[in-house]
FIROMI-603625 format. One record per residue (C-alpha): x, y, z; residue in three letters. Coordinates in pm, 1 decimal. Each point is the difference from the previous one (the first is absolute). Layout:
<rs>
r u X&v Y&w Z&residuo ALA
...
</rs>
This chain:
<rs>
r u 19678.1&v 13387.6&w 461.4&residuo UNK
r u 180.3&v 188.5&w 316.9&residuo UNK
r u 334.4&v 45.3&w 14.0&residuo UNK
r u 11.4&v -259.4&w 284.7&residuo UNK
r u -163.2&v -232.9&w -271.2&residuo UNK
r u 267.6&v 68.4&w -235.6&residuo UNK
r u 316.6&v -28.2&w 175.7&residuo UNK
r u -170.1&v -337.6&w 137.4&residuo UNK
r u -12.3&v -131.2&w -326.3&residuo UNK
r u 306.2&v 124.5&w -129.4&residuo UNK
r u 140.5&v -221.7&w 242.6&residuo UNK
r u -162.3&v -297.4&w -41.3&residuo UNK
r u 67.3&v 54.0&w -371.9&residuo UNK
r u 392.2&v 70.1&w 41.3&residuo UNK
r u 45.2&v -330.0&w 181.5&residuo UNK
r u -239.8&v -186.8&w -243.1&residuo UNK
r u 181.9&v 142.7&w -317.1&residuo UNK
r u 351.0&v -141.9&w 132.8&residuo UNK
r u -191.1&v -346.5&w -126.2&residuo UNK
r u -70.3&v 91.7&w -349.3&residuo UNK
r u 410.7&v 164.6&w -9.3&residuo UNK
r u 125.6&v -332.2&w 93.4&residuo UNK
r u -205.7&v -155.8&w -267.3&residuo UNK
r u 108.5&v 240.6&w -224.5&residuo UNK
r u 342.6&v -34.9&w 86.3&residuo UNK
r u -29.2&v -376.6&w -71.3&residuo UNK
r u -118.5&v 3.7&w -337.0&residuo UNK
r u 303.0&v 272.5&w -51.5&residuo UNK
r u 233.0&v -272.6&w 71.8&residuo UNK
r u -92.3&v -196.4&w -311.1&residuo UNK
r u -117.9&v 349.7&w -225.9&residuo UNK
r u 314.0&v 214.1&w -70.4&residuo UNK
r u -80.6&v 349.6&w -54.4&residuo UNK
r u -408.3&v 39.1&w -114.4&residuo UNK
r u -92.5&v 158.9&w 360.4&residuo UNK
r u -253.6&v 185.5&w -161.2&residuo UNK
r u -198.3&v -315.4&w -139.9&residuo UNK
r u 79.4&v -164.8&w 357.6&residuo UNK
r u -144.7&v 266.1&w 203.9&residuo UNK
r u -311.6&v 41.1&w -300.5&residuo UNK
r u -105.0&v -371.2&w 38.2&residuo UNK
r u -10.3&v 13.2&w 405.4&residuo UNK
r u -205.0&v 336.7&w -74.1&residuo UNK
r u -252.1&v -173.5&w -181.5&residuo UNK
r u 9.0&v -342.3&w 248.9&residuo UNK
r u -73.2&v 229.8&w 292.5&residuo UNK
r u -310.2&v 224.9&w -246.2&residuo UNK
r u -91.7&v -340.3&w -105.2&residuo UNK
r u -19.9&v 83.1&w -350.5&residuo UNK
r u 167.8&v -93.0&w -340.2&residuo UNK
r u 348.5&v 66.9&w -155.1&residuo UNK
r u 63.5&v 95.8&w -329.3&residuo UNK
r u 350.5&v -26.7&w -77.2&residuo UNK
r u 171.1&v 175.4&w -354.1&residuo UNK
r u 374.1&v -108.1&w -79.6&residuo UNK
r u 201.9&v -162.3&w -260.6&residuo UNK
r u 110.4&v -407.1&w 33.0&residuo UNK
r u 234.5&v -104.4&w 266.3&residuo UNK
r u -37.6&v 267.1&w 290.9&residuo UNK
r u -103.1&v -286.9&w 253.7&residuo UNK
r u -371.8&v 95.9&w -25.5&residuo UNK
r u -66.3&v -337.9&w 72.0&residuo UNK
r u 272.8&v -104.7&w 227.4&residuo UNK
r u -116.3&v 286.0&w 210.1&residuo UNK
r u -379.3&v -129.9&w 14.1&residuo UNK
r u 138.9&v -357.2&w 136.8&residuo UNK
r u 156.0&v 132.4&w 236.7&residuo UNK
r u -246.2&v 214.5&w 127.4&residuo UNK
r u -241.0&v -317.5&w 35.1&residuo UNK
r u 291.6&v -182.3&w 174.3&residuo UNK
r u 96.3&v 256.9&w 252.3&residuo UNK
r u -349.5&v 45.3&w 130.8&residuo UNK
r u -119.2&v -363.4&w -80.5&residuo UNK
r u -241.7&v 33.3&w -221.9&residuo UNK
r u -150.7&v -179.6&w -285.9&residuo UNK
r u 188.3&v 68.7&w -351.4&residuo UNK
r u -127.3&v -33.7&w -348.6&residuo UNK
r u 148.3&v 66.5&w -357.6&residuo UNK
r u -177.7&v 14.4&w -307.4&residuo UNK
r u 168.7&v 73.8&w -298.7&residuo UNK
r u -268.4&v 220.3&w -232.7&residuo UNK
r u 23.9&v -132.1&w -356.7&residuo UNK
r u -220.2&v 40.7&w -289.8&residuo UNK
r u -162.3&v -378.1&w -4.6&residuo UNK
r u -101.9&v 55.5&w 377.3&residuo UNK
r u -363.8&v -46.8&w 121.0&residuo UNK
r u -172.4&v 112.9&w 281.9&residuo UNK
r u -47.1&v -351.2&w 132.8&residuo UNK
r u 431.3&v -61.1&w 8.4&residuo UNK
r u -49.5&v 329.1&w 185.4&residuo UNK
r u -320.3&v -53.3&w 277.6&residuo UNK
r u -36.8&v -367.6&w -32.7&residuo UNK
r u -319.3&v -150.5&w -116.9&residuo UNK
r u -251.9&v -304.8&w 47.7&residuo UNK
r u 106.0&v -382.0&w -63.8&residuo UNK
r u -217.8&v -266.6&w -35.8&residuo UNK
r u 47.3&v -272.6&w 239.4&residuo UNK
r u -95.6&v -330.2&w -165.9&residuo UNK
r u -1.6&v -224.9&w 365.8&residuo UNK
r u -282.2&v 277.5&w 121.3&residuo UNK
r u -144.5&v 121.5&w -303.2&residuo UNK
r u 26.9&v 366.2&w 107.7&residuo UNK
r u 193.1&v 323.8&w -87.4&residuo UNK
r u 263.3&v 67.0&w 226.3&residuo UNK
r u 201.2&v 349.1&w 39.6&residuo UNK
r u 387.3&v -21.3&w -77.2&residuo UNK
r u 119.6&v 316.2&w 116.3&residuo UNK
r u 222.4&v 203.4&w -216.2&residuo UNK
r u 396.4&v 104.0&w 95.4&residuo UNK
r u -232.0&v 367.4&w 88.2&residuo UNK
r u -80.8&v -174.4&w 349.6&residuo UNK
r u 348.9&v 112.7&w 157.3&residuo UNK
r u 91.8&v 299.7&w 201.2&residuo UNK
r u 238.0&v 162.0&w -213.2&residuo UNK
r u -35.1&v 5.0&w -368.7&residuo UNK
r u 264.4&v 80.7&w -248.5&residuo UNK
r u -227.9&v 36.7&w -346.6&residuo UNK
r u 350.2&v 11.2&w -197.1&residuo UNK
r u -68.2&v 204.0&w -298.1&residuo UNK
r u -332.1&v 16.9&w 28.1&residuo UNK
r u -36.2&v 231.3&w -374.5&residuo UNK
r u 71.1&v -290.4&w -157.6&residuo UNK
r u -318.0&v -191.0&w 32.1&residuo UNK
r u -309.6&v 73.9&w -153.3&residuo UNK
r u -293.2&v 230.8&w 136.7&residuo UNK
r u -192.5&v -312.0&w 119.3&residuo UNK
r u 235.6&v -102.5&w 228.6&residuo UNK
r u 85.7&v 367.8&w 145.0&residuo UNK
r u -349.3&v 30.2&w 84.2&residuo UNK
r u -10.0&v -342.7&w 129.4&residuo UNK
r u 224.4&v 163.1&w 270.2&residuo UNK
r u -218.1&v 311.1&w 79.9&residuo UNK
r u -244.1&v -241.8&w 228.2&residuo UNK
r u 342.1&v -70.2&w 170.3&residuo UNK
r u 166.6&v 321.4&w 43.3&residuo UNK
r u -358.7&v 155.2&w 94.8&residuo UNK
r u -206.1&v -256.3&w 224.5&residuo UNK
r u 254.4&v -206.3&w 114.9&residuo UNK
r u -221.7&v -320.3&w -109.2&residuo UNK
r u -26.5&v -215.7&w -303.9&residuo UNK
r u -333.5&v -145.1&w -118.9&residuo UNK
r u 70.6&v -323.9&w -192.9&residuo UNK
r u -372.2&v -120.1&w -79.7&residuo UNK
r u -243.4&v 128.2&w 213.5&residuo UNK
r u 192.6&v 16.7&w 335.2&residuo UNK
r u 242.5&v 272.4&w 64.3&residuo UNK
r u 333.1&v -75.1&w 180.8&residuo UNK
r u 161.9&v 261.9&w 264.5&residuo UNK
r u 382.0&v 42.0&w -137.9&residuo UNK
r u 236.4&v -12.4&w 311.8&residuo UNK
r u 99.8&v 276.9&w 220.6&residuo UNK
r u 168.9&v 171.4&w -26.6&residuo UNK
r u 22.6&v 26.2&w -395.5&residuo UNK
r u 223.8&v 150.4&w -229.0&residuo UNK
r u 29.4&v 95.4&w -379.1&residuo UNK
r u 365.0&v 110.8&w -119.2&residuo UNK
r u -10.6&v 19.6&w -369.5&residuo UNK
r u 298.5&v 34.1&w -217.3&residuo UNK
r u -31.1&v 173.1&w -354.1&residuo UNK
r u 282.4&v 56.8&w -190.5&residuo UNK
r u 29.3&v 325.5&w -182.0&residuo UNK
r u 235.0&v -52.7&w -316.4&residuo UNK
r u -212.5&v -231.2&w -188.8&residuo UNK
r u -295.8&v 45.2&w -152.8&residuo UNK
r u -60.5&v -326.9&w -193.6&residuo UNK
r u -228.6&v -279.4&w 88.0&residuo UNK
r u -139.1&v 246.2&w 276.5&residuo UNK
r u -279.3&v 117.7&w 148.0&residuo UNK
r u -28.2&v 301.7&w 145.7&residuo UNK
r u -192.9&v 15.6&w 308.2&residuo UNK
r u -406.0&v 174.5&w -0.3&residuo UNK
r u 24.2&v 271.5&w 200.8&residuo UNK
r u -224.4&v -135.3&w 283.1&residuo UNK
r u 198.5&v -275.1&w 82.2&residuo UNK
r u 311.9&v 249.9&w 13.5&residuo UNK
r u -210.0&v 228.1&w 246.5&residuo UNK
r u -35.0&v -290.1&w 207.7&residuo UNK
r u 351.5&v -10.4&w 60.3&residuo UNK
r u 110.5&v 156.9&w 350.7&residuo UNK
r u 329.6&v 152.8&w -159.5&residuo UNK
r u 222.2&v -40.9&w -311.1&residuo UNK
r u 373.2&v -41.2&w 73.1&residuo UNK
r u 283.0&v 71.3&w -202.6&residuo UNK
r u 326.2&v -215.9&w 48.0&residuo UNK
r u 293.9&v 152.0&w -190.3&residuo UNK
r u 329.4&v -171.5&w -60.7&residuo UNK
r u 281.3&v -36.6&w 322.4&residuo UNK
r u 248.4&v 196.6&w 49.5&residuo UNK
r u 378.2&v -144.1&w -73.0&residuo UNK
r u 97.6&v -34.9&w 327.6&residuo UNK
r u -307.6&v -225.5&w 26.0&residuo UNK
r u 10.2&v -174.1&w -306.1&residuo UNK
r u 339.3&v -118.5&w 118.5&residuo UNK
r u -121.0&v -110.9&w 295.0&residuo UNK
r u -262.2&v -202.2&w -188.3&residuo UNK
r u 264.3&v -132.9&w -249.5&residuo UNK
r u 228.4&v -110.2&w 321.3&residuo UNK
r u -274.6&v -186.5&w 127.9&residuo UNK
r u -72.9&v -200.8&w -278.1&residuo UNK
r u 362.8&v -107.9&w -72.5&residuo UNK
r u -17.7&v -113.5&w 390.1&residuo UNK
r u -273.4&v -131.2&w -23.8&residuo UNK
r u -147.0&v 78.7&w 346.0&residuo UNK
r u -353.9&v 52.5&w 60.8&residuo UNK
r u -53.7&v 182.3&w 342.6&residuo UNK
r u -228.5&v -156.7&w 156.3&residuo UNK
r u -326.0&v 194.9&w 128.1&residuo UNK
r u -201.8&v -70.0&w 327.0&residuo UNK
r u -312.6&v 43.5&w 99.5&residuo UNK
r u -88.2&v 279.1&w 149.6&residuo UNK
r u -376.4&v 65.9&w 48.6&residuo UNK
r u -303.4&v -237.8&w -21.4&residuo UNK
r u -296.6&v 72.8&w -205.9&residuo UNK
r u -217.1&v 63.0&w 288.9&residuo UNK
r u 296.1&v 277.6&w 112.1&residuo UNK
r u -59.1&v 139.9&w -348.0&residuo UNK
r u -377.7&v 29.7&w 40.5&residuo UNK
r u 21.8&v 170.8&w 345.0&residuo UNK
r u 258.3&v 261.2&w -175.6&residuo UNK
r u -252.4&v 47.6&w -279.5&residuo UNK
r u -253.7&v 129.7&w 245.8&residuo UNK
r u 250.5&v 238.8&w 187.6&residuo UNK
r u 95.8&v 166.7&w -338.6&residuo UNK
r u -415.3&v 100.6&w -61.5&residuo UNK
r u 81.9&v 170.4&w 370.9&residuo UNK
r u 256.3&v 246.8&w -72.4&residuo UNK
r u -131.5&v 311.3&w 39.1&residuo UNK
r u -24.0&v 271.1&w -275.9&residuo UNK
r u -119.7&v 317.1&w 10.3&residuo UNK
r u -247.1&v 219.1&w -149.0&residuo UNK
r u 236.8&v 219.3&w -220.1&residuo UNK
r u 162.9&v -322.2&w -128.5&residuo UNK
r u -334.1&v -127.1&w -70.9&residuo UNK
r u -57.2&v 320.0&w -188.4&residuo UNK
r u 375.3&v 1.4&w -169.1&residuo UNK
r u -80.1&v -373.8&w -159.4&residuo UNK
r u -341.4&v 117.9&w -149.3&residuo UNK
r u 178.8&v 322.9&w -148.0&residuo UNK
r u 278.8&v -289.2&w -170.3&residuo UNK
r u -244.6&v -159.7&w -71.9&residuo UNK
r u -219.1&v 254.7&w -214.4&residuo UNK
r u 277.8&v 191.1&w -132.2&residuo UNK
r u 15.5&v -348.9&w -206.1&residuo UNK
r u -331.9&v 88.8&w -146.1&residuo UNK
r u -25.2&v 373.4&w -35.1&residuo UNK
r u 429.0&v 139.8&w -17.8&residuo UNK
r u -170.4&v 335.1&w -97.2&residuo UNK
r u -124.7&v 54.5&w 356.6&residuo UNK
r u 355.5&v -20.6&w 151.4&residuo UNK
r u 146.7&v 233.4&w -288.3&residuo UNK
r u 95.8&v -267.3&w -223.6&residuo UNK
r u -141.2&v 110.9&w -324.1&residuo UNK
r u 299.3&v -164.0&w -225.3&residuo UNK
r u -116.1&v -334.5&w 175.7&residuo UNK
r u -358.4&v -46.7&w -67.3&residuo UNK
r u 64.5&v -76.8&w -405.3&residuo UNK
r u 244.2&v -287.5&w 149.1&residuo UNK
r u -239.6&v -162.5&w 213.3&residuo UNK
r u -315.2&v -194.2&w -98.1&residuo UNK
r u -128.2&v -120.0&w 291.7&residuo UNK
r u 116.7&v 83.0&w 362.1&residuo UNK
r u 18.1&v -287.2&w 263.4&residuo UNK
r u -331.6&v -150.9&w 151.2&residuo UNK
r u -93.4&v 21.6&w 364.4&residuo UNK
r u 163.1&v -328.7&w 62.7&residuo UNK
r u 286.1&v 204.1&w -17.7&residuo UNK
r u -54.9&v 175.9&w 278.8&residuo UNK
r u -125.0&v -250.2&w 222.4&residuo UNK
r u 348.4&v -195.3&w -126.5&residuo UNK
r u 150.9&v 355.6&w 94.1&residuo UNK
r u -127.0&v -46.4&w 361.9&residuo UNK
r u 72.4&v -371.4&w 63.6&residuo UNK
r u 373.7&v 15.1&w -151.1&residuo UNK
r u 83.8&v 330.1&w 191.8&residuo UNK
r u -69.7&v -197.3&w 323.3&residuo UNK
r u 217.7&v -255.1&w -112.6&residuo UNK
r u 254.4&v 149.1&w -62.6&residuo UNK
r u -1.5&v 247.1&w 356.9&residuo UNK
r u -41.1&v -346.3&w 174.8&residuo UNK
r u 331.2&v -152.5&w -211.6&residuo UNK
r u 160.2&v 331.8&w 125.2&residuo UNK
r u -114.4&v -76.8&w 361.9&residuo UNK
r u -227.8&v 305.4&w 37.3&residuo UNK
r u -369.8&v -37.9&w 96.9&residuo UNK
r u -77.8&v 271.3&w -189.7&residuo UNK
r u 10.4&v 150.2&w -384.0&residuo UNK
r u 224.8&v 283.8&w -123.4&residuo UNK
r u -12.2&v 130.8&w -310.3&residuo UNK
r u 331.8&v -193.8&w -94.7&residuo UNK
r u -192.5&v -323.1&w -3.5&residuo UNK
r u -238.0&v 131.3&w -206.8&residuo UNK
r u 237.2&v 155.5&w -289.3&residuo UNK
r u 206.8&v -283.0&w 44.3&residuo UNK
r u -249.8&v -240.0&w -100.2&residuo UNK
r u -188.0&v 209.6&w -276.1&residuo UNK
r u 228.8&v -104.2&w -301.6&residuo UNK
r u -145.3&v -381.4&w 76.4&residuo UNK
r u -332.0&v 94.4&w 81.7&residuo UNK
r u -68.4&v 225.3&w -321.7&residuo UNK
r u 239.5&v -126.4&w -278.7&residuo UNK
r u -259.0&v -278.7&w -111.0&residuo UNK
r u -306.7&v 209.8&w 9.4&residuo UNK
r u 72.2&v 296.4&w -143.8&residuo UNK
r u -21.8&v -27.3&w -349.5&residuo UNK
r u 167.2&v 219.0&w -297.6&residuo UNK
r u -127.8&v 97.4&w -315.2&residuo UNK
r u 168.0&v -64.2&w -346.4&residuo UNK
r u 158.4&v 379.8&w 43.3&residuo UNK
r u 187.3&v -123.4&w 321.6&residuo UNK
r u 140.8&v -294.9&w -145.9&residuo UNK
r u 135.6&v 201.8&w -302.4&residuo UNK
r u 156.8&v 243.7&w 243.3&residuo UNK
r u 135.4&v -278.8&w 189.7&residuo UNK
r u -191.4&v 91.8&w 286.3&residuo UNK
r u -61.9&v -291.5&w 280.9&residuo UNK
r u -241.5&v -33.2&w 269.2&residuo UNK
r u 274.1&v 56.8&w 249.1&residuo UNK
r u 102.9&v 330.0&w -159.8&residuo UNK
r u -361.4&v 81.6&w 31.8&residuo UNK
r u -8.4&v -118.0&w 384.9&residuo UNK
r u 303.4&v 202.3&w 68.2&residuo UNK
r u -125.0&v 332.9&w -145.4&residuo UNK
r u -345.4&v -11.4&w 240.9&residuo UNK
r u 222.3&v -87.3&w 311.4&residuo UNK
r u 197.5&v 314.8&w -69.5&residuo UNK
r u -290.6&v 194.0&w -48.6&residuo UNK
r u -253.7&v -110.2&w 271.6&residuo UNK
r u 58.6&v 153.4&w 306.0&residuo UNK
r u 105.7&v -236.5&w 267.2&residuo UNK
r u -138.3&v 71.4&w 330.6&residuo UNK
</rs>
């Protein structure tokens, strides 16, 4: 692209991101605190991909979800994961109809735009892969006839990390598939107060809608536009393999902790949530800010640690940090 070419869409993008900041701002009015899970699930609205969200009970995971689907007026499941769940309570599946003597398809709660797979470790392999189909061709095939899911369409999946009974941890394709992994932490005091004064009022603010669905497609297709250049290109595949092989980047003390490096859908989620995040900025274009910002999210599912690591205490975002500091960033 020219320069002309640039500043022309760095316009057009600065005056189209003011849309997605006032439905951010919306959903803020009901979320206290949590802007980094806000500004996470618009990322992965506008990349079109999936949302994998890590926190303990009661940090509005859910509330935040709803309101998402509500400020932009779209479609809103839940599904609470448990371990007596099947795939059809999930998808839907085929019903006899007596009057006609055929099979019919009853769709499953899957045929929404926004899905909140609450806990999803809690149910049983069979029904996690039930939602790889889903999450991967956007279509369900109940019979012999597959059924396009909705645009656009969403996965957020909750998992909560302090218990380990009666779950299920996830295969690690189906966590691969998984645009980014979120962590929400606990609010600060001055916003837990604010979230305690609330409920003793008892005042919901309400939220208004702020884009339509087709608004949200249109933006979706202006994000795959923002322009990114070469050495960024190259600065995401160096991330990106430094995962795989820490030795070439001069961490030696690293390659014991790691036993398998991130896959290339990392760096094609590298590419897609970079963009996002420039156009949530207002820029047309990627800096290397967007692109460290976003690692963390990107890489903390699909890197994963050896037995050594765990016994050292190391995490996956200790590991992420060390290769930012190291690679060079152009």
């Amino acid at each position: 692209m020219t320069e002309i070419d640039v500043a022309k869409l760095n316009e057009a993008v600065r005056e189209e991101s003011l849309q997605i900041q006032a439905a951010v701002d919306e959903v803020r009015k009901v979320i206290v605190g949590q802007k980094t899970l806000v500004e996470r699930m618009m990322v992965a609205l506008l990349c079109r991909g999936h949302l994998l969200v890590e926190g303990v009970p009661g940090l509005a995971k859910t509330l935040a979800v709803k309101t998402l689907g509500e400020v932009l007026d779209l479609g809103f499941s839940r599904i609470q994961f448990t371990p007596d769940l099947l795939p059809a309570d999930l998808i839907g599946t085929m019903i006899y109809q007596q009057k006609t003597g055929e099979f019919v398809a009853r769709k499953g709660p899957v045929f929404t735009n926004l899905l909140l797979a609450d806990e999803i470790n809690r149910a049983p392999a069979k029904v996690q892969s039930a939602l790889l189909e889903s999450m991967q061709e956007r279509q369900v095939t109940l019979g012999d006839v597959s059924h396009p899911l909705p645009e656009p369409f969403l996965v957020f999946a909750t998992q909560n990390p302090i218990e380990q009974e009666g779950t299920y941890p996830l295969p690690e394709a189906q966590v691969d598939r998984f645009l980014l992994k979120a962590k929400v932490d606990y609010p600060s005091r001055v916003e837990e107060r604010q979230i305690l004064d609330r409920m003793i009022s008892g005042e919901a603010p309400p939220v208004a809608r702020v884009l339509a669905g087709d608004t949200v497609r249109g933006l979706t297709r202006r994000v795959r536009e923002v322009y990114m250049d070469d050495r960024l290109r190259d600065y995401i595949v160096a991330l990106v393999s430094a995962t795989r092989t820490p030795r070439d980047v001069g961490l030696v003390d690293l390659a014991p902790l790691i036993a398998y490096g991130a896959s290339p859908r990392a760096t094609l989620a590298f590419s897609e949530a970079s963009r996002a995040v420039a156009f949530l900025r207002g820029r047309g274009y990627v800096v290397p800010e967007d692109v460290k910002e976003i690692a963390k999210d990107v890489l903390r599912h699909r890197v994963l640690l050896t037995y050594e690591a765990e016994a050292e205490d190391v995490t996956s975002d200790t590991v992420v940090d060390r290769i930012l500091e190291r690679v060079e960033v152009p």
